[in-house]
C-alpha positions as CSV (number, residue, x, y, z in Angstrom):
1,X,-10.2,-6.2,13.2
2,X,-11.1,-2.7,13.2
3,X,-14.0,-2.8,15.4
4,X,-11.2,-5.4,17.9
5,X,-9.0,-2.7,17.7
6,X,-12.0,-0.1,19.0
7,X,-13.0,-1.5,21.4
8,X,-9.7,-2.3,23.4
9,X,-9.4,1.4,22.4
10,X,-12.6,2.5,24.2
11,X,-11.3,0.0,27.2
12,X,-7.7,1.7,27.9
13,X,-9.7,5.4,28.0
14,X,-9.6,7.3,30.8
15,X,-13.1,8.7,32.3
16,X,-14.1,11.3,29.9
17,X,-14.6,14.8,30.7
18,X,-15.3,15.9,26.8
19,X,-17.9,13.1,24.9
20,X,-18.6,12.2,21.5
21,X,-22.7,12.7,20.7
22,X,-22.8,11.8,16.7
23,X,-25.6,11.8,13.9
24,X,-25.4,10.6,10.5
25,X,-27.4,11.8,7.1
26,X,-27.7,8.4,6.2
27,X,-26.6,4.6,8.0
28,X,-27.7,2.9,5.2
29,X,-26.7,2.9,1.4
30,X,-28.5,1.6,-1.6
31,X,-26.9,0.5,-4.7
32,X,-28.9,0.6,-7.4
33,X,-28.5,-0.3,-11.7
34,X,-28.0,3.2,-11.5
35,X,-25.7,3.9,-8.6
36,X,-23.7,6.8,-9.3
37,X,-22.1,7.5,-5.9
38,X,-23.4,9.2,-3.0
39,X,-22.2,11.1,0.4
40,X,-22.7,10.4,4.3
41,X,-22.8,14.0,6.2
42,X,-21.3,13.2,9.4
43,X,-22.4,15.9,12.3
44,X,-22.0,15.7,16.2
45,X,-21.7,17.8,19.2
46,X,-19.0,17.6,22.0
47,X,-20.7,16.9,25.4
48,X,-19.0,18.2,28.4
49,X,-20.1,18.3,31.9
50,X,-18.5,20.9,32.8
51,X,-15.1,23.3,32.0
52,X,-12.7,22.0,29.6
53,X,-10.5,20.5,32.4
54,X,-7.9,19.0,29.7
55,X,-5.3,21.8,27.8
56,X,-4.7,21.4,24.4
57,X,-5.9,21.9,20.8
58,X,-8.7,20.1,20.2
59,X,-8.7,17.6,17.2
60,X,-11.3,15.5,15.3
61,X,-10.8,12.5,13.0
62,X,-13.1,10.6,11.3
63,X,-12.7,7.6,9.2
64,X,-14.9,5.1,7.5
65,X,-13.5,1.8,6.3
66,X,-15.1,-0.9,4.3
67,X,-14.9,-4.5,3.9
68,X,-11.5,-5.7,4.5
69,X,-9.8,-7.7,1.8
70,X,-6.5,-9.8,0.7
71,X,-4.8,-8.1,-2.7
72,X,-1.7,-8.6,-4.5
73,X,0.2,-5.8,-6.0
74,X,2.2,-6.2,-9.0
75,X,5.1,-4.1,-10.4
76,X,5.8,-4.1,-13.8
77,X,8.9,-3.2,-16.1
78,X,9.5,-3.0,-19.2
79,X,11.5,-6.0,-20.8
80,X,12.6,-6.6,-24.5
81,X,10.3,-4.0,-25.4
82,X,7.0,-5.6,-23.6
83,X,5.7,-4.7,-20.2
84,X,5.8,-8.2,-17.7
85,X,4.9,-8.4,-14.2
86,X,8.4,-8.6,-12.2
87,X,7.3,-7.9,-8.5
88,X,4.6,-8.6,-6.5
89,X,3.4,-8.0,-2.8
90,X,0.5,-9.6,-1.1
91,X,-1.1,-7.3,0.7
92,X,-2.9,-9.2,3.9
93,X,-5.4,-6.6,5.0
94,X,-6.3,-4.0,3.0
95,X,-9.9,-1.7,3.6
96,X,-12.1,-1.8,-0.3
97,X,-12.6,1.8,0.9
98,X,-11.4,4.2,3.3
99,X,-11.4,7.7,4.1
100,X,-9.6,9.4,6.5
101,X,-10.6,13.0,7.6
102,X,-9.9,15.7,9.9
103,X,-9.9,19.6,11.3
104,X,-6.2,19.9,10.8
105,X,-3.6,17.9,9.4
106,X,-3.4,14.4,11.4
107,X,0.3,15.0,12.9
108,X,-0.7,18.1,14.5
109,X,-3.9,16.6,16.1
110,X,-2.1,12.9,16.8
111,X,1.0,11.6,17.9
112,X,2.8,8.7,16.1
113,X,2.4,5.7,19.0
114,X,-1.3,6.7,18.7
115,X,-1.4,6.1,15.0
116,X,0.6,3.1,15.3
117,X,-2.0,1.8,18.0
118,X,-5.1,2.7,16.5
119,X,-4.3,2.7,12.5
120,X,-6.0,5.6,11.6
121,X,-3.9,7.2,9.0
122,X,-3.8,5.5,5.7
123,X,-0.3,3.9,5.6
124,X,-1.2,2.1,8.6
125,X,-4.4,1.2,7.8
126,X,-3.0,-1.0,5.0
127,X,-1.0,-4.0,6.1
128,X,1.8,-6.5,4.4
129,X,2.9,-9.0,7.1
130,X,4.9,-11.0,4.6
131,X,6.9,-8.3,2.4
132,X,10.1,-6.8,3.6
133,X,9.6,-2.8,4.9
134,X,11.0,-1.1,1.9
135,X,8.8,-3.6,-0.5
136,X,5.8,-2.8,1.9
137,X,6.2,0.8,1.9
138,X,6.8,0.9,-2.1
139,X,4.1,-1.2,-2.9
140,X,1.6,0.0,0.0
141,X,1.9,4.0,-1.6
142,X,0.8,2.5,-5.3
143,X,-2.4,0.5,-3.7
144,X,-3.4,4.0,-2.4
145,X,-2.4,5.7,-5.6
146,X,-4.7,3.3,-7.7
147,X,-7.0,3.6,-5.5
148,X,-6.9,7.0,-4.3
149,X,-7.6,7.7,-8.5
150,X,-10.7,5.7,-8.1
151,X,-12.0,7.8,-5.8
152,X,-11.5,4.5,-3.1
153,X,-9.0,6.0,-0.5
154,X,-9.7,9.5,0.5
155,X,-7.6,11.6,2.8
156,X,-9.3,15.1,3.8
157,X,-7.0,17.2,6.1
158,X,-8.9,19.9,7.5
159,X,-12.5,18.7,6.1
160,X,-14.0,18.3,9.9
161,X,-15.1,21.8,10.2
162,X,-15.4,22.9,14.3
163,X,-17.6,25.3,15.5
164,X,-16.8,26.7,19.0
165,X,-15.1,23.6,19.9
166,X,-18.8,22.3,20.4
167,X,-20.2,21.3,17.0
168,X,-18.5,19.5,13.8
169,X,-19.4,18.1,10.9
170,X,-17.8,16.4,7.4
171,X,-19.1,15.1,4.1
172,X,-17.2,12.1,2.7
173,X,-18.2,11.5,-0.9
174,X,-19.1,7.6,-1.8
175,X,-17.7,6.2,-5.8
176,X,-19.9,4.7,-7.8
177,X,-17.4,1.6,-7.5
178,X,-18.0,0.7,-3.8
179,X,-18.0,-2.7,-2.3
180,X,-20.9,-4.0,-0.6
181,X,-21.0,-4.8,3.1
182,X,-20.8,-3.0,6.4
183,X,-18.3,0.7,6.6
184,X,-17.3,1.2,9.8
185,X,-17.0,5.0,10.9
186,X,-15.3,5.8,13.6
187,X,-14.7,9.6,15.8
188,X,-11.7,10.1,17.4
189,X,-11.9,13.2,19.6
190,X,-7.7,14.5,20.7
191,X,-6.5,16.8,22.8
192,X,-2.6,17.3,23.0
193,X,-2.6,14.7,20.7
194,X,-4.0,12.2,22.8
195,X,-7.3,10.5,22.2
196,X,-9.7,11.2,24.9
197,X,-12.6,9.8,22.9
198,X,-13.7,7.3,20.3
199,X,-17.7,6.8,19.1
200,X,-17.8,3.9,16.5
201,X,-20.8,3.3,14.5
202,X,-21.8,1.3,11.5
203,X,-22.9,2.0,7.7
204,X,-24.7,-0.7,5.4
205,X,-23.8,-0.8,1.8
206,X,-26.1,-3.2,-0.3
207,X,-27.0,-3.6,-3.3
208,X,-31.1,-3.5,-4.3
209,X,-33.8,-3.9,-6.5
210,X,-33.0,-5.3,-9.8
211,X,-29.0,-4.9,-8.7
212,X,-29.5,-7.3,-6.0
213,X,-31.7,-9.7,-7.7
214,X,-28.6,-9.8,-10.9
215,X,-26.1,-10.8,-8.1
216,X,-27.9,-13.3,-6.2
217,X,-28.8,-14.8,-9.3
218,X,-25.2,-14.9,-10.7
219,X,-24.1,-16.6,-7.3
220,X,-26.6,-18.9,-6.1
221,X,-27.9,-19.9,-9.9
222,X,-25.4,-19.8,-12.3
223,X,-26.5,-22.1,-14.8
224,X,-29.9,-20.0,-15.2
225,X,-27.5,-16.9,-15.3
226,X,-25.8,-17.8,-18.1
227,X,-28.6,-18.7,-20.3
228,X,-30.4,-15.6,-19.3
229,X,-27.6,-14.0,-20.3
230,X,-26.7,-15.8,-23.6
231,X,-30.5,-15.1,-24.8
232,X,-30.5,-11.7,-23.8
233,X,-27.1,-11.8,-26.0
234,X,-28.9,-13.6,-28.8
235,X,-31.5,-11.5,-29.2
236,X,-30.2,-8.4,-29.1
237,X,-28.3,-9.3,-32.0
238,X,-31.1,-10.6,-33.9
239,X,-32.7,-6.9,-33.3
240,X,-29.9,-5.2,-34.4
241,X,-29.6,-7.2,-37.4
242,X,-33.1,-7.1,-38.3
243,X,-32.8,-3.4,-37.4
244,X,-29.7,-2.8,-40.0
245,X,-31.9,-4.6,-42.6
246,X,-34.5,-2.5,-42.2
247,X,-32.4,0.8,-42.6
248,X,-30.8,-0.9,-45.8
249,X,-34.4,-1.5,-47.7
């Protein structure tokens, strides 16, 4: 959907007199048994052939989104003295990662319709076709409160740092707890609060080495999986058994 929605995007844009030229520290993640997080250092330049032609205050945004996924959220209260689930939301489409950041607070740099157009800002990036608007709004904000604590939705006003209005560049830190698959990042380049640009590119996440060999085991052989697991179980309580009996002599 994201990449749908960039591409009409690209489409409706006028010739452009001011161009996006990106690099990236890093289009590809590992993770590892001992993934702890990581960061991708977005930098670019803005290509121009000429005079700025356009007025305005430049703005930069850049986002990366990962997989998109279905979630239900649930409310729960308090009732005769034990907490129950009382509410719930399903959540059609929201990102299993996404950060949103930019050289100055994103309603100075972009105008409502855009946002609404293009989804960039985080409310909009998480949708609930099915829940009335104050149930969506209520339960939408405590998505990106769980998962803004888990380090999963990030919002960085005034991380893009601009040099000269020529150079930029931003650092979006990765959790530990990120899903695997392909993290769309996409530049948005505003003036007067209009995009004038958009350069979309793609990040791998996948898991390797012994990480990778755990998972495809668990899903293509689960049988084998289990037993590997329930020996692994057995015998390390046999060694600390034997372990605790030694101590006690």
């Amino acid at each position: 959907m994201i990449r749908l929605v960039a591409l009409l995007l690209s489409l409706a844009l006028p010739a452009k007199a001011e161009e996006i030229v990106l690099g990236l520290s890093k289009d590809e993640v590992a993770i590892t048994a001992t993934f702890d997080g990581s960061e991708i250092l977005i930098f670019g330049a803005i290509k121009r052939d000429g005079p700025v032609e356009v007025p305005g205050d430049l703005g930069v945004i850049v986002t990366i989104a990962g997989p998109d996924e279905p979630v239900t959220v649930r409310k729960k209260d308090r009732r005769l003295g034990i907490w129950v689930n009382t509410e719930s939301v399903e959540v059609d489409v929201a990102p299993t990662f996404y950060a949103v950041a930019t050289n100055r607070p994103l309603d100075e740099i972009l105008t409502p319709a855009e946002d609404l157009n293009t989804r960039i800002s985080m409310q909009r990036a998480i949708r609930s076709i099915g829940a009335t608007a104050d149930n969506a709004q209520s339960f939408t904000e405590a998505l990106i409160r769980i998962r803004g604590s888990q380090g999963l939705y990030q919002t960085i006003p005034e991380g893009v740092s601009v040099a000269e209005e020529a150079l930029f560049r931003v650092l979006i830190p990765l959790p530990a707890n990120l899903t695997e698959g392909d993290y769309v990042a996409e530049i948005y380049l505003t003036r007067d609060k209009q995009i004038i640009d958009l350069y979309t590119t793609t990040i791998a996440v996948k898991k390797v080495g012994l990480e990778r060999w755990l998972y495809n085991l668990a899903h293509e052989n689960p049988f084998l999986y289990g037993l590997m697991s329930l020996s692994i179980a057995i015998a390390a309580g046999w060694g600390a058994s034997a372990a605790f009996s030694a101590f006690r002599r």
